[in-house]
C-alpha positions as CSV (number, residue, x, y, z in Angstrom):
1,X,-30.5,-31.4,34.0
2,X,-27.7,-30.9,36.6
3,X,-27.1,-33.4,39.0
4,X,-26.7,-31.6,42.6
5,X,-23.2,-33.3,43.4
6,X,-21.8,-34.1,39.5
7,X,-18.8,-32.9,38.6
8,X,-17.7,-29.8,36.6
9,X,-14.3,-29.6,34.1
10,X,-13.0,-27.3,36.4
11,X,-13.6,-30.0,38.9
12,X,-11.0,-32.1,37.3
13,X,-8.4,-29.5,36.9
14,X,-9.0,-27.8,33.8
15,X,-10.5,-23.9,33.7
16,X,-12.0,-23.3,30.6
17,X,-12.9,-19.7,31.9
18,X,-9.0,-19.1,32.6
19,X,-8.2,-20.3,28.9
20,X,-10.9,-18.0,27.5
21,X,-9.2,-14.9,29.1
22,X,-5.8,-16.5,28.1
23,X,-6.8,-16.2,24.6
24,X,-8.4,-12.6,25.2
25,X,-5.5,-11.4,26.1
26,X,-3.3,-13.2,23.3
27,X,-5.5,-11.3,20.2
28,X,-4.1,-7.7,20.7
29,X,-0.2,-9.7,21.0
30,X,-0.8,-11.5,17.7
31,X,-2.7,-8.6,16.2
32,X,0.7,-6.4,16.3
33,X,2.2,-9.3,14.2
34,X,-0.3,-9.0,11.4
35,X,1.9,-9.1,7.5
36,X,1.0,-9.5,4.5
37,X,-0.5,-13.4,3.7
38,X,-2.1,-13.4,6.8
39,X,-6.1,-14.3,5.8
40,X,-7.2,-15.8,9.0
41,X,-5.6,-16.1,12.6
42,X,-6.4,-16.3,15.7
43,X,-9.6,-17.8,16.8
44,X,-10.2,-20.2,14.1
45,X,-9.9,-24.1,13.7
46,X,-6.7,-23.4,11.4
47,X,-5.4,-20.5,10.4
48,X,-4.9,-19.3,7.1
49,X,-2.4,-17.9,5.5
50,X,-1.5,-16.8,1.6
51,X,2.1,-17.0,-0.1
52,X,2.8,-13.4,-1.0
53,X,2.5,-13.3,-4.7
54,X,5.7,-11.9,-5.3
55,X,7.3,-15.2,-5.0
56,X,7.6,-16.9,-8.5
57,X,8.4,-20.2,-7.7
58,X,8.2,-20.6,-3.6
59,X,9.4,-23.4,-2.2
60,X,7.9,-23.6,1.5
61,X,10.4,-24.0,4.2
62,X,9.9,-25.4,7.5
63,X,11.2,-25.9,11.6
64,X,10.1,-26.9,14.8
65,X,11.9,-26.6,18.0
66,X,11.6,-25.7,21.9
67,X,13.2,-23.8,24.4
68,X,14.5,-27.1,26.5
69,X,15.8,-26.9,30.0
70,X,16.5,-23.2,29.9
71,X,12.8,-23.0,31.2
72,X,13.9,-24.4,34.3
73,X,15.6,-20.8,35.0
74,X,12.4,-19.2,34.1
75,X,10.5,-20.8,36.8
76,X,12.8,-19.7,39.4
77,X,13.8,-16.4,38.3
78,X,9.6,-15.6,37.8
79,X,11.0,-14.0,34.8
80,X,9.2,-15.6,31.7
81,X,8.8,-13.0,29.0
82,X,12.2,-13.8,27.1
83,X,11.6,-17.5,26.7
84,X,9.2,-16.4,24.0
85,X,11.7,-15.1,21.8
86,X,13.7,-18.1,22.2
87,X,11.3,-20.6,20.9
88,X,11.0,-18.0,18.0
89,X,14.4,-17.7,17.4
90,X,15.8,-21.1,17.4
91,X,13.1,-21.9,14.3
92,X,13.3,-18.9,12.1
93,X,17.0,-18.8,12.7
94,X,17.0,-22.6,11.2
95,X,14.9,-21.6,8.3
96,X,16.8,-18.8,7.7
97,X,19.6,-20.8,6.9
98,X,18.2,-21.8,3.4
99,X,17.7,-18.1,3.0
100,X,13.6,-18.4,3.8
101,X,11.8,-15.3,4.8
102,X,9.6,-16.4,7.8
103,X,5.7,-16.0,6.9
104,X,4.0,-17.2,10.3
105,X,4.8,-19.2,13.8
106,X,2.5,-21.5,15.7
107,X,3.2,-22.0,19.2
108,X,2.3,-25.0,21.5
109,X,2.3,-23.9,25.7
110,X,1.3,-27.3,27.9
111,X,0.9,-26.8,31.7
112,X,-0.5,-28.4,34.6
113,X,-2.6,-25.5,35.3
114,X,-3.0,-22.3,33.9
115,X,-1.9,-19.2,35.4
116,X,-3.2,-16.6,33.1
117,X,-0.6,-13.7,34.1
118,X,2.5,-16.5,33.6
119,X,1.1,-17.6,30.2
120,X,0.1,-14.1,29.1
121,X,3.9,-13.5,29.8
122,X,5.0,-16.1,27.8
123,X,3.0,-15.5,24.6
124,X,4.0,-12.0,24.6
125,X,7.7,-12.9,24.1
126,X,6.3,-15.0,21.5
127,X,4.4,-12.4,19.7
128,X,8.1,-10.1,20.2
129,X,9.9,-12.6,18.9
130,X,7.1,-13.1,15.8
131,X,8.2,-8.7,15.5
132,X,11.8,-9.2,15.2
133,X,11.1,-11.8,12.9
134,X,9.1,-10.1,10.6
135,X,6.4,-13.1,10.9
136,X,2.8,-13.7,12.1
137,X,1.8,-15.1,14.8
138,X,-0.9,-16.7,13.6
139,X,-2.0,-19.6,15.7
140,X,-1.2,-22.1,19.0
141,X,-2.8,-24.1,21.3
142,X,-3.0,-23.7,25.2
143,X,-3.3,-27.9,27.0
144,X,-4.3,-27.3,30.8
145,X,-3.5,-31.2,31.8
146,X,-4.3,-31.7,35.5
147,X,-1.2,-34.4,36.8
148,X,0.9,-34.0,33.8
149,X,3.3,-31.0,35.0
150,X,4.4,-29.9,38.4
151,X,2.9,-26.3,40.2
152,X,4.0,-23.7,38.3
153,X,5.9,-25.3,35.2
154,X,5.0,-25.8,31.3
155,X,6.6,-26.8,28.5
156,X,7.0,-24.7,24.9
157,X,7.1,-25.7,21.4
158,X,6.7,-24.2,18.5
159,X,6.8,-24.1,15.0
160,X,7.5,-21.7,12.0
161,X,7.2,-22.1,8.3
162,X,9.3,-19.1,5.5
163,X,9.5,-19.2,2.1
164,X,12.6,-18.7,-0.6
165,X,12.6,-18.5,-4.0
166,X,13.8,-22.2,-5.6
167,X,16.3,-20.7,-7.5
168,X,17.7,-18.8,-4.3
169,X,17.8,-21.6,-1.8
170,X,21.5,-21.7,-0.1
171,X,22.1,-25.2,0.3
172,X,26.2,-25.1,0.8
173,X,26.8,-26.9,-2.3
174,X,29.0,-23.8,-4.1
175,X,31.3,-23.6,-0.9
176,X,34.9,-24.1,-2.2
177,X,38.1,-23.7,-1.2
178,X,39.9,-20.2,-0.2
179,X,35.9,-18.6,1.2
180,X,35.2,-16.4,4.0
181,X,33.9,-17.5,7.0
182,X,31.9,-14.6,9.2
183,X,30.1,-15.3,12.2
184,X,27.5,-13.2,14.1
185,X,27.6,-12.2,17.7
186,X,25.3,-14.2,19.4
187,X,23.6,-12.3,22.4
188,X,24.7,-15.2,25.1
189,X,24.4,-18.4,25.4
190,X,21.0,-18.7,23.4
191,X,18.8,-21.8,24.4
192,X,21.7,-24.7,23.8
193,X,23.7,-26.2,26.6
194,X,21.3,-25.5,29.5
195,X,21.8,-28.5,31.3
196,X,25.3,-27.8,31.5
197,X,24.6,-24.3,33.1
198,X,22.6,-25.4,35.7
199,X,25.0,-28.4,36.8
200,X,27.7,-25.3,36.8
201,X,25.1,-22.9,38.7
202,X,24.7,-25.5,41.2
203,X,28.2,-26.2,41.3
204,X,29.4,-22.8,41.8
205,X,26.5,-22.0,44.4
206,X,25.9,-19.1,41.9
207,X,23.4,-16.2,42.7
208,X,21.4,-15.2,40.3
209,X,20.7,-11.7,41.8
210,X,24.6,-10.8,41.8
211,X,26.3,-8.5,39.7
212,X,27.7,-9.7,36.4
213,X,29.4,-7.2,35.2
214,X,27.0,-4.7,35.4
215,X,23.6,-6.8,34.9
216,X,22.2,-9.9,37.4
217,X,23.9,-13.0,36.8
218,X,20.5,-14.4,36.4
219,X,19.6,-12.2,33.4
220,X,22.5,-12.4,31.5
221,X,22.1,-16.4,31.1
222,X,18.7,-15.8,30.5
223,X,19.3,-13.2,28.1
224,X,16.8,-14.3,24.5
225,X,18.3,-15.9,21.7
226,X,19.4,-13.4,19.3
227,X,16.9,-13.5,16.0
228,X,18.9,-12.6,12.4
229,X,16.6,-12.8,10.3
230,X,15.9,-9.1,9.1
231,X,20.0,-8.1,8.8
232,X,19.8,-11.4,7.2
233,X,17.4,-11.0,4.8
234,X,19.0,-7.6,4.2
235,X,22.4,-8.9,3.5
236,X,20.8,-11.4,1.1
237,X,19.3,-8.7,-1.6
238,X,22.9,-7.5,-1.9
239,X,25.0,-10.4,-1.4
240,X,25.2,-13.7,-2.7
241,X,26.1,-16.1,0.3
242,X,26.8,-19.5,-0.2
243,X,26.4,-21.1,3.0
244,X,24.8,-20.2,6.6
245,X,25.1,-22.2,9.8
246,X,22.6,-21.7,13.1
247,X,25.0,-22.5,16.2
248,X,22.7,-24.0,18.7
249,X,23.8,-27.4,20.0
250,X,26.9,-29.1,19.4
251,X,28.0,-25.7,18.8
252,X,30.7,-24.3,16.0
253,X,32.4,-28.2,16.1
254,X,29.4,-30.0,14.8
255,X,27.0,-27.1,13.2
256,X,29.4,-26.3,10.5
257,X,30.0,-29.6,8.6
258,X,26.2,-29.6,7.9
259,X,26.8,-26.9,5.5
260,X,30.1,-28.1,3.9
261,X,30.8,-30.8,1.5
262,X,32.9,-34.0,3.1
263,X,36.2,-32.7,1.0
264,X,36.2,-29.4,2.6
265,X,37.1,-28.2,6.2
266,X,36.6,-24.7,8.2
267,X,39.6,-23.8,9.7
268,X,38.2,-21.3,12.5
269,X,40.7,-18.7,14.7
270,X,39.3,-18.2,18.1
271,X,41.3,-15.1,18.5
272,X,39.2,-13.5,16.0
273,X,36.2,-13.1,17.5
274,X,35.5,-11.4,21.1
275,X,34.2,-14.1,23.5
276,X,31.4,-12.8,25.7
277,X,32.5,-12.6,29.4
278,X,29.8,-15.5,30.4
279,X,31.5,-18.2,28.2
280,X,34.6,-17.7,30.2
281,X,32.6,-17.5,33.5
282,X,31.1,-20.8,32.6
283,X,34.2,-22.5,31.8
284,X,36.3,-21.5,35.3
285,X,33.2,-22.2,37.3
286,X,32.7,-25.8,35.8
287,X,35.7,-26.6,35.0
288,X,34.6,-27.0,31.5
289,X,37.5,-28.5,29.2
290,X,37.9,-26.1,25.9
291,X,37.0,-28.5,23.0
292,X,33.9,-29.0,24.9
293,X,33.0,-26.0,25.9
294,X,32.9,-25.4,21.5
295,X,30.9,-28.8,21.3
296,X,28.1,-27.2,23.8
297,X,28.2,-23.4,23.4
298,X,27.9,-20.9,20.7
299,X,30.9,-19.3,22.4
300,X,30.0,-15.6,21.2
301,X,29.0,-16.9,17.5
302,X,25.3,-17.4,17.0
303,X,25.4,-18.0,13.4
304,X,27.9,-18.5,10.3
305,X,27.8,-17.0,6.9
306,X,30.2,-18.5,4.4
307,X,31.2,-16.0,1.1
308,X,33.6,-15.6,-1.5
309,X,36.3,-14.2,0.0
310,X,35.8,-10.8,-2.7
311,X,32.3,-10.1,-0.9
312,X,33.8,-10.0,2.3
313,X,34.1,-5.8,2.9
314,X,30.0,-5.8,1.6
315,X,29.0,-8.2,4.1
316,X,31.0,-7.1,6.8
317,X,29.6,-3.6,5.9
318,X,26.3,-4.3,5.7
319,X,25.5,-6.3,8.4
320,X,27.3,-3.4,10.4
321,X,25.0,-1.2,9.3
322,X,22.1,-3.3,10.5
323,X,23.1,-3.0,14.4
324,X,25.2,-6.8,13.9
325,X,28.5,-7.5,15.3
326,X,30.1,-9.7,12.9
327,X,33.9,-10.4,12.0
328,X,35.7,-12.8,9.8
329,X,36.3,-15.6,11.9
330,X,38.2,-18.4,9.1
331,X,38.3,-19.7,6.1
332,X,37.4,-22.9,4.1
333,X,40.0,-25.0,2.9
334,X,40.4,-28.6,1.3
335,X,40.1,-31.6,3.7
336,X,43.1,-33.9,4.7
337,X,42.2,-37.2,5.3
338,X,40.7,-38.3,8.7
339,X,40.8,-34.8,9.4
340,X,37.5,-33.1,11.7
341,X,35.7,-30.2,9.4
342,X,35.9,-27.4,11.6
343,X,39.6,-26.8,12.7
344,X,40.2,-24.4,16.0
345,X,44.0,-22.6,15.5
């Protein structure tokens, strides 16, 4: 029996009706994701999902991440379709460093209260990003929590798991002396060093509807984190690479040494590479000094491939032909003492 004045979920802030058509609309997003493994998605308690049986000996690889404070734009540009295919990107591209082929993505979208058109936004950049990716989107989980967010914010997580053969995993450990270093073009400044890039916004009394060469300020910074996982993949039936590096924060300075043994160094030339427009934008408006501007930003170079220096021309050539902008950018060399691992000439 219903009492005449008790109170009703929606009462307290929370709309199951809203997440019901939240997750109506989501089906037809996730079903364009659908790959093989994929036995049970959407919907369910868990989702289920089947190594492809042409692995031999999978080893399951796994990353989590979020989109941090680059949401902040989002909510006041209204524009929140591309910070979807960041919170892809930044876990694939992390498992893809160990050469795992991405198999499916959860996602986890937290907001005070749901707005059905924002979140359907959201979740299709998701399920783009899932596309590019060449992974399922194969479960999430929508928290409408009255008093925990602010009018029109959320927060984004999320969470991908690939697979690679065990005897295929690149670990770093064959890097030596006298290899090729190659980085990719990034496609901006990706979803590291946001903080930064508001303080400089606000400092610069930027707007975000003005021309930037050619596009709005506002959408170049909030241009999606570039996912390499397919010319990747590509590249890794052909060539053997030894080492591969995702440059989100702390940039080429700090992201490098992760792959490299402590008796080795990368000694980078910036000249090497062309450094999108916004990165020296950024730098003038904020005054930004130039060793940190490499310890935040990816600086036009979204990820590092390290090969002998004989496979060079191949994978030059082939990520080319995949649409990728990629260049030789250094070289690894032995390590003086007390010396940094990456080296900027």
């Amino acid at each position: 029996m219903t009492e005449p004045n008790g109170l009703t979920y929606r009462d307290a802030g929370v709309d199951i009706d809203a997440g019901d058509a939240l997750v109506e609309n989501i089906k037809p997003l996730a079903r364009r994701t659908l790959r093989e493994g994929v036995l049970a998605g959407i919907g369910g308690f868990g989702a289920l999902f089947e190594v492809p049986r042409r692995y031999r000996n999978p080893v399951l690889v796994s990353g989590t991440d979020g989109v941090g404070t680059k949401l902040r734009l989002a909510f006041e540009t209204g524009r929140h379709d591309t910070v979807g295919i960041d919170l892809v990107a930044m876990s694939v591209n992390d498992i893809l460093v160990q050469g795992a082929e991405p198999l499916f993505f959860l996602d986890y979208f937290a907001c005070g209260k749901l707005d059905v058109e924002v979140a359907t936004a959201v979740v299709s950049g998701i399920a783009r990003g899932c596309e590019l990716a060449g992974c399922a989107l194969i479960g999430g989980e929508t928290a409408e929590m009255p008093g925990m967010y602010p009018q029109g914010e959320y927060d984004l997580a999320g969470f991908a798991v690939g697979v690679v053969e065990k005897d295929a995993i690149i670990d770093g450990r064959s890097i030596a002396p006298g290899d090729a270093v190659i980085g990719l073009a990034s496609s901006g400044a990706h979803s590291n060093g946001y903080s930064l890039i508001r303080r400089i916004l606000q400092r610069a009394r930027a707007d975000l509807s003005s021309d930037f060469h050619g596009r709005a300020l506002g959408e170049v910074i909030l241009a999606p984190t570039r996912i390499y996982v397919k010319p990747v993949l590509e590249l890794l039936r052909t060539v053997p690479v030894k080492g591969i590096a995702h440059i989100t924060g702390g940039g080429l300075l700090e992201n490098l040494p992760r792959i490299l043994r402590d008796e080795l160094a990368a000694e980078l030339v910036r000249a090497s590479w062309q450094r999108p427009p916004l990165f020296d934008w950024l730098q003038q408006a904020g005054g930004v000094d130039e060793t940190e501007m490499h310890r935040v930003f990816n600086c036009g170079i979204g990820m590092v491939l390290v090969v002998d220096p004989a496979q060079e021309a191949a994978a030059l050539r082939t990520l080319a032909a995949a649409g990728e902008s990629a260049w030789r950018i250094g070289s690894i060399r032995a390590r003086r003492p007390g010396e940094a691992q990456t080296l900027l000439a």
